[in-house]
C-alpha positions as CSV (number, residue, x, y, z in Angstrom):
1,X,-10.2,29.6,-2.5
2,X,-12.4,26.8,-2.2
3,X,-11.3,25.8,-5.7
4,X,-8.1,25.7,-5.1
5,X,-8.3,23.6,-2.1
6,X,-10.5,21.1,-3.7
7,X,-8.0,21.0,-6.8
8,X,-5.4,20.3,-4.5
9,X,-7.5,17.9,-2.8
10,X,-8.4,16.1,-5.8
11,X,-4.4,16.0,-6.7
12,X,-3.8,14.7,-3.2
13,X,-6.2,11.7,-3.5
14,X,-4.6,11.0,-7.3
15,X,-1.3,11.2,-6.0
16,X,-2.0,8.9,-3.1
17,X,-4.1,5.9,-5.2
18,X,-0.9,6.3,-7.4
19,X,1.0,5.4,-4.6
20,X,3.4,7.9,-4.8
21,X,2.8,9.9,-1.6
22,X,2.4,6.9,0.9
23,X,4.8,8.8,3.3
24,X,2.4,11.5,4.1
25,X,-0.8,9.0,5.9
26,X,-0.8,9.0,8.7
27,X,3.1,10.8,9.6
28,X,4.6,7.8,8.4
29,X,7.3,9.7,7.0
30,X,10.4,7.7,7.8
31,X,9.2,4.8,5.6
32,X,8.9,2.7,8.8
33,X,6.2,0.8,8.5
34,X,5.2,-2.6,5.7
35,X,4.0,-1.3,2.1
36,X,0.7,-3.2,3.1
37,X,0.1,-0.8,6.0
38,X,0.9,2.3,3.9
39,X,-1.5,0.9,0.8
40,X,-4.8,0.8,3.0
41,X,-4.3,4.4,5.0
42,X,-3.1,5.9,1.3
43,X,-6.4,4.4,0.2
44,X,-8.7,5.4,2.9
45,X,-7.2,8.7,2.9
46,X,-7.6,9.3,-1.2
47,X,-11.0,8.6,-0.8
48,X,-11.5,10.8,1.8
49,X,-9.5,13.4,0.0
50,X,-11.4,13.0,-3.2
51,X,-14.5,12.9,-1.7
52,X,-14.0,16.0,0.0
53,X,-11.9,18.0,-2.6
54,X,-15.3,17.2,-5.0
55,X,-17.5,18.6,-2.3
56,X,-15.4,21.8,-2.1
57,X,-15.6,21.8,-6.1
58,X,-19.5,21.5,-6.5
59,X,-20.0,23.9,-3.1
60,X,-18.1,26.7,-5.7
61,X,-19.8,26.0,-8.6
62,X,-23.2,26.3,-7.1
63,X,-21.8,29.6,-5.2
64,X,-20.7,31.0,-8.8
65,X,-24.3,29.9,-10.3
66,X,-26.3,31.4,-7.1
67,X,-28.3,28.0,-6.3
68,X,-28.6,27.9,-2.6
69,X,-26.1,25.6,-0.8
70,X,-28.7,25.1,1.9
71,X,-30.2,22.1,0.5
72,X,-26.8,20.3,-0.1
73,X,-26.7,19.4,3.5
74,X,-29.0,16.3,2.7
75,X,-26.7,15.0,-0.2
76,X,-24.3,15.4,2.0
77,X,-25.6,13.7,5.0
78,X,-26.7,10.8,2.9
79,X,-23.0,10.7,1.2
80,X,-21.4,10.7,5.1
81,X,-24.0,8.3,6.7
82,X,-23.6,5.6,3.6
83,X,-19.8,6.3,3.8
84,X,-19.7,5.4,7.6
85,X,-22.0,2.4,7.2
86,X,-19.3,1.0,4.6
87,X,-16.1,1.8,7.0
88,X,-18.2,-0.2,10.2
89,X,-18.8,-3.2,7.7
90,X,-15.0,-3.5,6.5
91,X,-13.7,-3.0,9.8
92,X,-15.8,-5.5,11.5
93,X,-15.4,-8.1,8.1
94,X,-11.5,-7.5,9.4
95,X,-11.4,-7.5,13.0
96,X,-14.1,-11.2,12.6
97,X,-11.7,-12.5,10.0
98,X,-8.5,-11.7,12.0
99,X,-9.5,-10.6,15.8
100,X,-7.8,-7.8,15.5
């Protein structure tokens, strides 16, 4: 199972960096709102997607192999901390560029 929701994770993230699934971030379904709003939630969200459709991926494999998972809660941590230091530096470059 965890496979197949990483795959489909993965496919997710692909699709979405395409730009071909732009409708599903954020339930913006009805095409309402700009292109340029839809590109940086369908970006944000495929790297969220691929990010954790890999993890899911590489949690299975070490499961097949028998290599205890418990370490891989520091890689992960590290990933998460390094991941949230990068969002809090674009949003504040944004909101000091346009106050918003």
């Amino acid at each position: 199972m965890l496979v197949v929701i990483g795959l489909l994770l993965v496919i997710v993230g692909i699709q979405l960096r395409r730009g071909k699934w732009y409708g599903i971030v954020a339930g913006n379904t009805f095409k309402d709102k700009p292109i340029e709003v839809q590109k940086k939630g369908a970006i944000g969200a495929s790297s969220i997607a691929f990010l954790v459709g890999g993890f899911l991926i590489i949690v299975y494999i070490l499961m097949f192999f028998g290599i205890q998972t418990r370490f891989l809660i520091i890689p992960v941590v590290v990933i998460v901390i390094v991941y949230s230091m990068f969002a809090i530096y674009k949003y504040l470059k944004h909101f000091i560029k346009y106050g918003k």
